[in-house]
PADRENZA-72007 format. One record per atom (N, C-alpha, C): residue number from 1; residue in three letters; atom name; x negated, y negated, z negated. Coordinates in pm, 1 decimal, m for minus. Layout:
N
{nr = NUM, rest = ALA, atom = CA, X = X, Y = Y, Z = Z}
...
This chain:
60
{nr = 1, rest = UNK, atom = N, X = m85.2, Y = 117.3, Z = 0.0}
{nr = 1, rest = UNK, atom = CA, X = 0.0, Y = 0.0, Z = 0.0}
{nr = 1, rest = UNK, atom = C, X = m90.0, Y = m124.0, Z = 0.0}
{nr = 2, rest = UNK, atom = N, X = m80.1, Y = m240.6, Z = 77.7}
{nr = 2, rest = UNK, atom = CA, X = m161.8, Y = m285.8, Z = 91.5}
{nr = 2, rest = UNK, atom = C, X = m140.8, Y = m450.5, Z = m2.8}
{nr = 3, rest = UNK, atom = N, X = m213.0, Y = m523.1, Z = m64.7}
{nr = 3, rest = UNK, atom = CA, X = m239.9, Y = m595.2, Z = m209.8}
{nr = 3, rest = UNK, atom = C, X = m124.0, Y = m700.9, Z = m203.9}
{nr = 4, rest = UNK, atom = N, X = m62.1, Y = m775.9, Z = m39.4}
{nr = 4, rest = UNK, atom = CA, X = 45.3, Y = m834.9, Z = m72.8}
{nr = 4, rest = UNK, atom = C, X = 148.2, Y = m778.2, Z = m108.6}
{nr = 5, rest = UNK, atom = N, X = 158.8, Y = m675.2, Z = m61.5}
{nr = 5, rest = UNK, atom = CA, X = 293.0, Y = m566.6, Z = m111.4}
{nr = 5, rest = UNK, atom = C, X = 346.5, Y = m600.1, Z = m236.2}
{nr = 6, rest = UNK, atom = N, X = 233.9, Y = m540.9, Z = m288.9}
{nr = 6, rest = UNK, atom = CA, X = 190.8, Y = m503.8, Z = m445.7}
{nr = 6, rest = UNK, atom = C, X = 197.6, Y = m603.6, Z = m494.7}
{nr = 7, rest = UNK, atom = N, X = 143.4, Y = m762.9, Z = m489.4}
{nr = 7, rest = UNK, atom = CA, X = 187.2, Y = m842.2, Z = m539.5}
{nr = 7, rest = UNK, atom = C, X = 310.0, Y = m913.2, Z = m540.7}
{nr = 8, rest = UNK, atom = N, X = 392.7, Y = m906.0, Z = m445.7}
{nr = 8, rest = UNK, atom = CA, X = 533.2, Y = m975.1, Z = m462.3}
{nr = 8, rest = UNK, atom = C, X = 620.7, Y = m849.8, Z = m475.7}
{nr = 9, rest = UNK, atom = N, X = 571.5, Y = m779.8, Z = m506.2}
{nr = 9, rest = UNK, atom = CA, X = 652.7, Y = m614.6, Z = m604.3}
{nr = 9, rest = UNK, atom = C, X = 618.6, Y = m665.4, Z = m770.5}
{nr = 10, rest = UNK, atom = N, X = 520.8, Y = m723.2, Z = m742.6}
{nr = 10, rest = UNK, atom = CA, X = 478.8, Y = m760.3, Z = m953.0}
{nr = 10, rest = UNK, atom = C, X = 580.4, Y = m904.1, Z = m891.3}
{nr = 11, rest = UNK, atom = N, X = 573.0, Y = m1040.8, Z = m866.8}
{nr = 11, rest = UNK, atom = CA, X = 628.9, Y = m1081.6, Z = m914.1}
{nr = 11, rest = UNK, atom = C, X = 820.0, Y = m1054.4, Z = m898.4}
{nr = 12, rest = UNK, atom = N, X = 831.8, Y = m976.2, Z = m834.7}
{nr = 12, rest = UNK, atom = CA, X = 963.3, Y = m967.4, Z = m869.4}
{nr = 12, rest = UNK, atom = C, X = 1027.5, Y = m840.6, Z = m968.1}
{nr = 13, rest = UNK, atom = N, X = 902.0, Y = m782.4, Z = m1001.6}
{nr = 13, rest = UNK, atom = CA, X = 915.3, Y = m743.0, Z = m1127.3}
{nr = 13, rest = UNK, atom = C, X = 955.7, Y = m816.7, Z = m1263.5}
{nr = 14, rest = UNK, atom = N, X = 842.7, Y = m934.1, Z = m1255.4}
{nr = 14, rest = UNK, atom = CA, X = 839.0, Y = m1017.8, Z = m1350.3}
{nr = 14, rest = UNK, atom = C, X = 931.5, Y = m1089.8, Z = m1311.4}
{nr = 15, rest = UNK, atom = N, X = 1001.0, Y = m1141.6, Z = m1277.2}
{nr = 15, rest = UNK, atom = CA, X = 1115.7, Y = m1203.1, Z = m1226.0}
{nr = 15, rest = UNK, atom = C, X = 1241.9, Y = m1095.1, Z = m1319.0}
{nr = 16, rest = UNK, atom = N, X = 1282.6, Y = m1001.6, Z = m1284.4}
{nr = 16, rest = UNK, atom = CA, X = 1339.4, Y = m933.8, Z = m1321.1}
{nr = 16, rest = UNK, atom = C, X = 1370.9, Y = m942.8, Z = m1454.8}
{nr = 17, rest = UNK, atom = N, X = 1250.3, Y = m895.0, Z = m1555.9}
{nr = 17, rest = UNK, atom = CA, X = 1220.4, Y = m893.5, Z = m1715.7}
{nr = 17, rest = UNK, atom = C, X = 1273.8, Y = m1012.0, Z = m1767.3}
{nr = 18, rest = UNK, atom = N, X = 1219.9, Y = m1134.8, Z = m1701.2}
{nr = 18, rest = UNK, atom = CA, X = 1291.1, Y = m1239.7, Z = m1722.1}
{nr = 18, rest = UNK, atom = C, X = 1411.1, Y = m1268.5, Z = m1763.4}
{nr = 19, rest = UNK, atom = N, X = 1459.4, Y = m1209.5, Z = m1657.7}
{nr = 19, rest = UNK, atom = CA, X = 1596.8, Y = m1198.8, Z = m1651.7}
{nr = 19, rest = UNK, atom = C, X = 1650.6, Y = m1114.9, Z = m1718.3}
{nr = 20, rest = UNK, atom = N, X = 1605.4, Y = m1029.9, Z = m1776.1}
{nr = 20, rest = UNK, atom = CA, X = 1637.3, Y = m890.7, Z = m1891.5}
{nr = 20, rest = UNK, atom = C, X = 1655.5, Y = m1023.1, Z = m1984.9}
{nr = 21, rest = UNK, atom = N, X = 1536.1, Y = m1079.7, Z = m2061.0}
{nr = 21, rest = UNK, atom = CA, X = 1525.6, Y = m1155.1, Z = m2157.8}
{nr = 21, rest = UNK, atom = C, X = 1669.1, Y = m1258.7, Z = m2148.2}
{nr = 22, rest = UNK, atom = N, X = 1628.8, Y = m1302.1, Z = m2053.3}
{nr = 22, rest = UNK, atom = CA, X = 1765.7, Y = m1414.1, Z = m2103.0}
{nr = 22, rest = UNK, atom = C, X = 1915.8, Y = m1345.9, Z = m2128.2}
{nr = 23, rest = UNK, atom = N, X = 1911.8, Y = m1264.0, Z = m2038.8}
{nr = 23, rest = UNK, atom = CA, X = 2041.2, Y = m1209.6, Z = m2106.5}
{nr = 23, rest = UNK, atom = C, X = 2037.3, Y = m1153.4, Z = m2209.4}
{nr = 24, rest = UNK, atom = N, X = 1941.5, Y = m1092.8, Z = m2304.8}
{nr = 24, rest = UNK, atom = CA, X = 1948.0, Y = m1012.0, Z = m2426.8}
{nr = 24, rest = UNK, atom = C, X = 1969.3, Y = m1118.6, Z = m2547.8}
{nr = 25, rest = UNK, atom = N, X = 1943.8, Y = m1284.0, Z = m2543.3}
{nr = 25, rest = UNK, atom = CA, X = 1894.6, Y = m1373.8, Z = m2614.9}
{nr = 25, rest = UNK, atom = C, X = 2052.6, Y = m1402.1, Z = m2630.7}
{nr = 26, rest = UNK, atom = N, X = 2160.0, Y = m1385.7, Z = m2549.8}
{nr = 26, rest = UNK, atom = CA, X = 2293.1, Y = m1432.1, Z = m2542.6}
{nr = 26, rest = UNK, atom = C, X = 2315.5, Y = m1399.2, Z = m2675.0}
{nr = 27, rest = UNK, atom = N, X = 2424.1, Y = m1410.4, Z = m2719.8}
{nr = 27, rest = UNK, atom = CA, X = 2528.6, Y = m1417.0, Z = m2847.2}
{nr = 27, rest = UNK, atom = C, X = 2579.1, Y = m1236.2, Z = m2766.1}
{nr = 28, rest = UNK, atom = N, X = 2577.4, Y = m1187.1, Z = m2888.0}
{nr = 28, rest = UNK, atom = CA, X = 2633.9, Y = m1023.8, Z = m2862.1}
{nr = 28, rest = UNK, atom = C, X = 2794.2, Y = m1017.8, Z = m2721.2}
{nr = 29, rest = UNK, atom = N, X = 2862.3, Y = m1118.3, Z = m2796.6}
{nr = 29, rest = UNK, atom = CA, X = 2999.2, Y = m1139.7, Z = m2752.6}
{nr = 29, rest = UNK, atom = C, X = 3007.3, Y = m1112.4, Z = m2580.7}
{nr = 30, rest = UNK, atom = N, X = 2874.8, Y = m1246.2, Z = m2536.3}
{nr = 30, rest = UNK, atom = CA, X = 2849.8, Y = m1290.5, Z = m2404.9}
{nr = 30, rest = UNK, atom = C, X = 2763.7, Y = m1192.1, Z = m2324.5}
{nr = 31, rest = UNK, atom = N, X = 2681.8, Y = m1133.1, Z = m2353.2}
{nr = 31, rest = UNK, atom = CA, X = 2599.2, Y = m978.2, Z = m2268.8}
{nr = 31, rest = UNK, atom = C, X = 2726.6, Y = m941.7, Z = m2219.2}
{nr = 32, rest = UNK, atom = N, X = 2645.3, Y = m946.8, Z = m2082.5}
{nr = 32, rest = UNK, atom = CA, X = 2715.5, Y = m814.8, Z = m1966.0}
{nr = 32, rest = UNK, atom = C, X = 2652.7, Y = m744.2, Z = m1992.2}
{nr = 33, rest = UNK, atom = N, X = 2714.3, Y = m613.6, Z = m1989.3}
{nr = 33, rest = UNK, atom = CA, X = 2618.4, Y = m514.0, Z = m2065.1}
{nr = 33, rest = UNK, atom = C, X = 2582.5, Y = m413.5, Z = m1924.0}
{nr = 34, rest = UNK, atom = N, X = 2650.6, Y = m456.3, Z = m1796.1}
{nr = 34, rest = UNK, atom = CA, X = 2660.3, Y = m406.0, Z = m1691.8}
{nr = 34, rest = UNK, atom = C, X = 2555.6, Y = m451.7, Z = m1589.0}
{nr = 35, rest = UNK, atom = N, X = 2539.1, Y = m560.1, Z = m1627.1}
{nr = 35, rest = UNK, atom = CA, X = 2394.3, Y = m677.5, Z = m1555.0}
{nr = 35, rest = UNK, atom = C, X = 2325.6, Y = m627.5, Z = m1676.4}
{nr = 36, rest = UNK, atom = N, X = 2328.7, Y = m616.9, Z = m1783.4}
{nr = 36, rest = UNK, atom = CA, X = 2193.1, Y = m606.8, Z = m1857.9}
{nr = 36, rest = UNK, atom = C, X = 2134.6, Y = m410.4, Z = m1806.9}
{nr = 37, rest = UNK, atom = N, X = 2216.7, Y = m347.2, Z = m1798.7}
{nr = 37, rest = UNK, atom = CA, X = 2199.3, Y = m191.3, Z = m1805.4}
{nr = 37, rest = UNK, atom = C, X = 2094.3, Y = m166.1, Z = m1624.0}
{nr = 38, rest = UNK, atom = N, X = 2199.8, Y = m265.6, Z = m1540.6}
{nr = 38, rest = UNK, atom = CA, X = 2161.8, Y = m276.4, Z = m1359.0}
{nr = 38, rest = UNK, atom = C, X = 1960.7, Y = m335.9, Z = m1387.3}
{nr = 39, rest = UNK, atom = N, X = 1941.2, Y = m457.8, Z = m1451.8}
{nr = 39, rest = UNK, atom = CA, X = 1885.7, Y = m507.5, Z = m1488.9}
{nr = 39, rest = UNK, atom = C, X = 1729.2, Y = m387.9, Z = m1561.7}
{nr = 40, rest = UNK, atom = N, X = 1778.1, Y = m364.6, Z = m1666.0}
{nr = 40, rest = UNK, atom = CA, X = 1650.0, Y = m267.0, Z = m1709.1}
{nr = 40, rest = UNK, atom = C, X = 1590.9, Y = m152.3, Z = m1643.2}
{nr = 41, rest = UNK, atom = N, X = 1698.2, Y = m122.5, Z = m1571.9}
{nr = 41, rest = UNK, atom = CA, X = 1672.9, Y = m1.3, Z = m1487.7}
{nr = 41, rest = UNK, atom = C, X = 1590.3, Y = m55.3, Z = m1393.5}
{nr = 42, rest = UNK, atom = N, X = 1637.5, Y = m140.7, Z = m1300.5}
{nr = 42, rest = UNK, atom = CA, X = 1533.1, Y = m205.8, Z = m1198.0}
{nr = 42, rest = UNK, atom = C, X = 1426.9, Y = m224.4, Z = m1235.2}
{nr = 43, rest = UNK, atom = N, X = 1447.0, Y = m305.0, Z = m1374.5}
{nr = 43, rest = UNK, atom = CA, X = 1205.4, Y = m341.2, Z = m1398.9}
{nr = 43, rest = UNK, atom = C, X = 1153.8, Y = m187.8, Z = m1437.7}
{nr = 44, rest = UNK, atom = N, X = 1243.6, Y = m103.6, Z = m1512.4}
{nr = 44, rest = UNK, atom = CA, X = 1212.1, Y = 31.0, Z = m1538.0}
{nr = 44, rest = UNK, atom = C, X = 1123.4, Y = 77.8, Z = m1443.8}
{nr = 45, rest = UNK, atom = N, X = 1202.1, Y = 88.1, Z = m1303.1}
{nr = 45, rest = UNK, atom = CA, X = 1127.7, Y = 174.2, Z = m1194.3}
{nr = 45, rest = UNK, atom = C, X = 1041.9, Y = 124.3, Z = m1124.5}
{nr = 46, rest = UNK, atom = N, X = 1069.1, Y = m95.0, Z = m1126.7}
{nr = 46, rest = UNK, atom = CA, X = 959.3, Y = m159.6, Z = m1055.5}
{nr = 46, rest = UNK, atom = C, X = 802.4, Y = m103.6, Z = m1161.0}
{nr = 47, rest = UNK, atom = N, X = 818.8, Y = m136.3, Z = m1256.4}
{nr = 47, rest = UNK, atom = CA, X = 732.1, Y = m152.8, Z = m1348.5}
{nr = 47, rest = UNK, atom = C, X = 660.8, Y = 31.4, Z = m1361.5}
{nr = 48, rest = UNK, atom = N, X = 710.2, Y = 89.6, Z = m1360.7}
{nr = 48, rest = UNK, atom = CA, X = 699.2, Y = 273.4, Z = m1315.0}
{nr = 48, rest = UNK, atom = C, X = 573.4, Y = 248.4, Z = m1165.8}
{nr = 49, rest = UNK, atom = N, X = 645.8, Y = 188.1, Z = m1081.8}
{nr = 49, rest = UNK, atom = CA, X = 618.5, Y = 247.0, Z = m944.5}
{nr = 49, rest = UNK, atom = C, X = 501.5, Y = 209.9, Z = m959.3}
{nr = 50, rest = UNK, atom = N, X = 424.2, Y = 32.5, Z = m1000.1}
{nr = 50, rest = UNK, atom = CA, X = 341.7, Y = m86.7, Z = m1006.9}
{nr = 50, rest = UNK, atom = C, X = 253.7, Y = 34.4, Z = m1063.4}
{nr = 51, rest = UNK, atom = N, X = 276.8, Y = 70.0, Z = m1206.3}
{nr = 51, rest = UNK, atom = CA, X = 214.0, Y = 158.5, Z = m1284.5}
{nr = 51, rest = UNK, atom = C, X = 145.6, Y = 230.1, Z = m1230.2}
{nr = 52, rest = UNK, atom = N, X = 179.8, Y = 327.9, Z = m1177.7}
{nr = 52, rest = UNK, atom = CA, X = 161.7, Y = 438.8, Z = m1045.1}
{nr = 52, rest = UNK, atom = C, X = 55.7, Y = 421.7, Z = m968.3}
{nr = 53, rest = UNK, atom = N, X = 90.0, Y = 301.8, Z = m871.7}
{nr = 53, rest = UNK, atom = CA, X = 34.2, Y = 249.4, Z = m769.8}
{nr = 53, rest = UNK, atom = C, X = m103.2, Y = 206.4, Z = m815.6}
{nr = 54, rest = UNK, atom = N, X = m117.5, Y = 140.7, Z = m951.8}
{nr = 54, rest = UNK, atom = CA, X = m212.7, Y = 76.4, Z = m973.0}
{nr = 54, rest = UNK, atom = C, X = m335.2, Y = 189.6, Z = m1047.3}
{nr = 55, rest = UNK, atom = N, X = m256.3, Y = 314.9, Z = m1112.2}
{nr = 55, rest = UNK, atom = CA, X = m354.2, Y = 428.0, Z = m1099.7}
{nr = 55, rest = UNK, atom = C, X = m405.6, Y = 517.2, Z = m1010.3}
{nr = 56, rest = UNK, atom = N, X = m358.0, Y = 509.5, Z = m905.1}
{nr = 56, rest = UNK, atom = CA, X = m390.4, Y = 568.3, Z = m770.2}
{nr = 56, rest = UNK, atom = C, X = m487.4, Y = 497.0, Z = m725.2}
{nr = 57, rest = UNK, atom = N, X = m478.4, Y = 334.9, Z = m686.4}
{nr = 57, rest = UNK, atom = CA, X = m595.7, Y = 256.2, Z = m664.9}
{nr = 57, rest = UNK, atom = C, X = m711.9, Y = 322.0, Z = m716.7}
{nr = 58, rest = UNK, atom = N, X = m716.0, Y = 299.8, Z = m919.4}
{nr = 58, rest = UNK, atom = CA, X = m834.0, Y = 342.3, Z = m962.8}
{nr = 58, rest = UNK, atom = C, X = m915.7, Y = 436.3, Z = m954.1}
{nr = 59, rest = UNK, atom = N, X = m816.5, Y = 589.9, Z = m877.0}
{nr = 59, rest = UNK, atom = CA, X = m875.5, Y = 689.1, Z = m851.5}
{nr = 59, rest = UNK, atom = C, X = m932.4, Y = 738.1, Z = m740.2}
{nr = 60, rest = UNK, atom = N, X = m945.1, Y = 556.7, Z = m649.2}
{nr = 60, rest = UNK, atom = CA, X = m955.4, Y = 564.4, Z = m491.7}
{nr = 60, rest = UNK, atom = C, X = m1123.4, Y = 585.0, Z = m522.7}
């Protein structure tokens, strides 16, 4: 995979988390718990794949 990939895969990772955060900071009442659940899962697997990717590099 070649390093721009990989980098606008991290920032929209980090983009993501972000966005985890602000919604977790809400008042209990106000969480979508449906955007928050869509939400973790996505950085879950971005943040998985990044992981991955970036130990494969090291073992190049």
């Amino acid at each position: 995979m070649s390093e721009e990939v990989l980098f606008i895969l991290v920032i929209v990772s980090m983009a993501i988390w972000v966005a985890v955060s602000k919604e977790a900071i809400k008042p209990s009442k106000e969480i979508n718990r449906w955007k928050m659940i869509t939400l973790m899962s996505a950085g879950s697997v971005s943040t998985l794949f990044i992981t991955i990717t970036l130990f494969q590099n090291l073992m190049l």
